[in-house]
N, C-alpha and C positions, 0 to 999 in steps of 0.2 A: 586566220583560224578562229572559230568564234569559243571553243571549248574545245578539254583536253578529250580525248577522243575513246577514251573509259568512262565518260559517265553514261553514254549510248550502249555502251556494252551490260550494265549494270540490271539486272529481272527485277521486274515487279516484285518480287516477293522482297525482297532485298528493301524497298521502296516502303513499306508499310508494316512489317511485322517482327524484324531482328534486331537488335539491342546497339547495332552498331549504326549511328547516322550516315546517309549518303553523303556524295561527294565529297567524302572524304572527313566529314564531319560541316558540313559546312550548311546543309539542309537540315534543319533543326524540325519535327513536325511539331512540336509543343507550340510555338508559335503560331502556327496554322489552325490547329483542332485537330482531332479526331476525325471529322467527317473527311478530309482530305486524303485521297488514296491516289498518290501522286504514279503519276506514268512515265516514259523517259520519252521526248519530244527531240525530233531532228530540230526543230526551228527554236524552240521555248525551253531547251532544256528539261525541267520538269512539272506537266503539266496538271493541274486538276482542275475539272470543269461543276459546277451540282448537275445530276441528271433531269433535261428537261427543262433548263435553264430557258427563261424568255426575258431580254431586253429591253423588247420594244416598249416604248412609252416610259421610258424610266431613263435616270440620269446618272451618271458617272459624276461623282464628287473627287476631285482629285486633292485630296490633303498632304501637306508637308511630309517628308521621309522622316521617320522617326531616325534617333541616333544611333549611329554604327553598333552591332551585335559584337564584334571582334567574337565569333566563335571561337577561334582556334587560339585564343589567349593575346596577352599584348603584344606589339607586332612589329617590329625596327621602326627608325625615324622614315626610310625609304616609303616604308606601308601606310601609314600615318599623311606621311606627304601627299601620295598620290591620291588618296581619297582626296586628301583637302581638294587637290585638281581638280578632280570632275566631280564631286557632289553638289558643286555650284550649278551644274545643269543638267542636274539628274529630272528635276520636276517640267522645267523647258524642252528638253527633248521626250519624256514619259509626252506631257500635251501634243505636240506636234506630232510625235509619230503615231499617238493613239487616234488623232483628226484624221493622219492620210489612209490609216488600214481599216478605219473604220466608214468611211466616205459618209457621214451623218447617218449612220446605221442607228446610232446611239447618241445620244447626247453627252457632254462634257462643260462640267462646271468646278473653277479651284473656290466655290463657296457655299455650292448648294448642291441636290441631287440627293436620291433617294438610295444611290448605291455608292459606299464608299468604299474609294480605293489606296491601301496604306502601302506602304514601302518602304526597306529598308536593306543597310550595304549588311553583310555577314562576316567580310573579310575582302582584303586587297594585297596585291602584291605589287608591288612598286619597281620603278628602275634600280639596278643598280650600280654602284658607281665603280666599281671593279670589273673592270674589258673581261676579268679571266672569268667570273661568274655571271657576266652577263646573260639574260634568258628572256623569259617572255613575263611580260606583266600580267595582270588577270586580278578582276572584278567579281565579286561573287553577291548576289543581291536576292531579296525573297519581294514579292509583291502579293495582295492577295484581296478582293471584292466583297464586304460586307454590308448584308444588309441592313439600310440604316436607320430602321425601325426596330429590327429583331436583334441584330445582331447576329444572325446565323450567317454561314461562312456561302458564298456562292462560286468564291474561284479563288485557285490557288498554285502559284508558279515561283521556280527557284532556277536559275541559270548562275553557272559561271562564266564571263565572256575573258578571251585572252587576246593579247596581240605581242607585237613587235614593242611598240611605244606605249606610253600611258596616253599621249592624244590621240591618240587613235581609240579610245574607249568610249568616248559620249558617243560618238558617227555611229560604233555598235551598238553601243543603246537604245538611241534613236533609231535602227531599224529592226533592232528585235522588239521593240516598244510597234511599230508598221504592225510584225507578224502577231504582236499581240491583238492587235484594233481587227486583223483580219477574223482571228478566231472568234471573236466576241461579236465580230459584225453576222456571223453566221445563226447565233442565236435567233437573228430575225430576218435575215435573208427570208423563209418560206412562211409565217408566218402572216394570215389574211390581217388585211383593217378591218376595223367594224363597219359595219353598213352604217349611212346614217338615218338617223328615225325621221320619216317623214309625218310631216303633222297634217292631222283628219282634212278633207277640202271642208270648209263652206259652201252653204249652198247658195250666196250670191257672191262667192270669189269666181270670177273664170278656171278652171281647168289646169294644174301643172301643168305643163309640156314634158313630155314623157323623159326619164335619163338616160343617155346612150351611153349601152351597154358597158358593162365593164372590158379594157383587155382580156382576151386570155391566159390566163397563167404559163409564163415561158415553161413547162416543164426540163425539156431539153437542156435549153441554158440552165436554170438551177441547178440538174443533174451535172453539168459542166462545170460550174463551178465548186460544186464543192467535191468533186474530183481532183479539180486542182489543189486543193485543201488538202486532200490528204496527199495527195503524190509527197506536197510540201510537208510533213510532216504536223501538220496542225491539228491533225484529228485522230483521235482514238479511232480504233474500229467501230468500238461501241458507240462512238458521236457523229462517226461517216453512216452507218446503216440507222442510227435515226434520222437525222436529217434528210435522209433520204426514202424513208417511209413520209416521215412530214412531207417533205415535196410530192412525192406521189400522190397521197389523201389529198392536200390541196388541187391536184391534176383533174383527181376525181370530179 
């Protein structure tokens, strides 16, 4: 079970506008900004994207998790313990599974890059040592993509993940970290390269030899995938029907 199964239930409106924090307090927006008008994601928990977002030719800088938020106040030795657990590969599995969702859509650098990406735990719940209140552990984290010239916010996401065990929390890390590199690979899925500028002939150079053709633009396939995006919960409406005007104009 990757989250409690209430925070799918929770409206938008709930999400941006009432005095009361999501998931339970554990979604802080001050932290984010203002621009962030978070949505409820099957895959990402809760998702914000900027409108019109383009990746391509830009670099994901992945910098250190800042130090735990403890929203919900200090928190037993148990809670405490298990972050120690898995924050030691919180930024090891963020790299790898943002490499596999993203297939070089995007670049990834832990030194440079012109988009940085921060992150941080909110809250944990840890084992407990009592059979009779044994339950399920859970991880609650905020990440979020700023631009690292302006400072302006480009993306912003907040999940809780649970399980059985607390080893069991990096494996989901690392593949909600996948579903994260998919969405963000979408930014540039339909997105043309530049032509490149051919320089004047001379007139005692021989003659270029002409360039063969560019492919066709798969329309299809594009439309195909990012269907599959949203079947998966990755996409707003509003990010499925543009993307999908994109592709089409590109078709054009």
């Amino acid at each position: 079970m990757r989250r409690p199964a209430a925070l799918l239930l929770l409206a938008p409106a709930i999400l941006v506008g009432q005095g009361t924090l999501p998931d339970q307090g554990r979604l802080e927006p001050a932290w984010f900004g203002a621009a962030a008008a978070f949505q409820p994601s099957k895959a990402l928990g809760f998702q914000w994207l900027k409108p019109g977002l383009d990746l391509s030719r830009r670099t994901l800088r992945l910098k250190a998790w800042e130090p735990a938020a403890w929203l919900l106040g200090p928190r037993a030795p148990k809670d405490q313990a298990l972050l120690t657990r898995v924050e030691r590969s919180l930024d090891a599995n963020l790299t790898a599974g943002l490499r596999r969702g993203l297939k070089d859509a995007v670049a990834l650098s832990p030194t440079h890059g012109d988009v940085v990406v921060l992150g941080r735990v909110v809250d944990a719940i840890g084992d407990s040592d009592d059979y009779m209140s044994a339950g399920q552990v859970a991880l609650s984290f905020d990440l979020k993509l700023v631009d690292g010239d302006t400072g302006e916010l480009l993306g912003a996401f907040h999940d809780t993940l649970t399980g059985k065990q607390g080893d069991g929390l990096p494996l989901q890390f690392r593949e909600w970290s996948v579903d994260l590199g998919r969405l963000l690979a979408t930014t540039t899925a339909v997105i043309p390269k530049p032509e490149a500028t051919k320089p004047p002939a001379a007139a005692a150079v021989p003659a270029i030899p002409p360039v063969p053709p560019r492919p066709a633009f798969d329309l299809e396939g594009a439309l195909r995938r990012i269907e599959g995006l949203k079947r998966d919960g990755l996409l707003s409406e509003e990010e499925y029907q543009a993307l999908r005007k994109k592709a089409a104009d590109k078709a054009k």
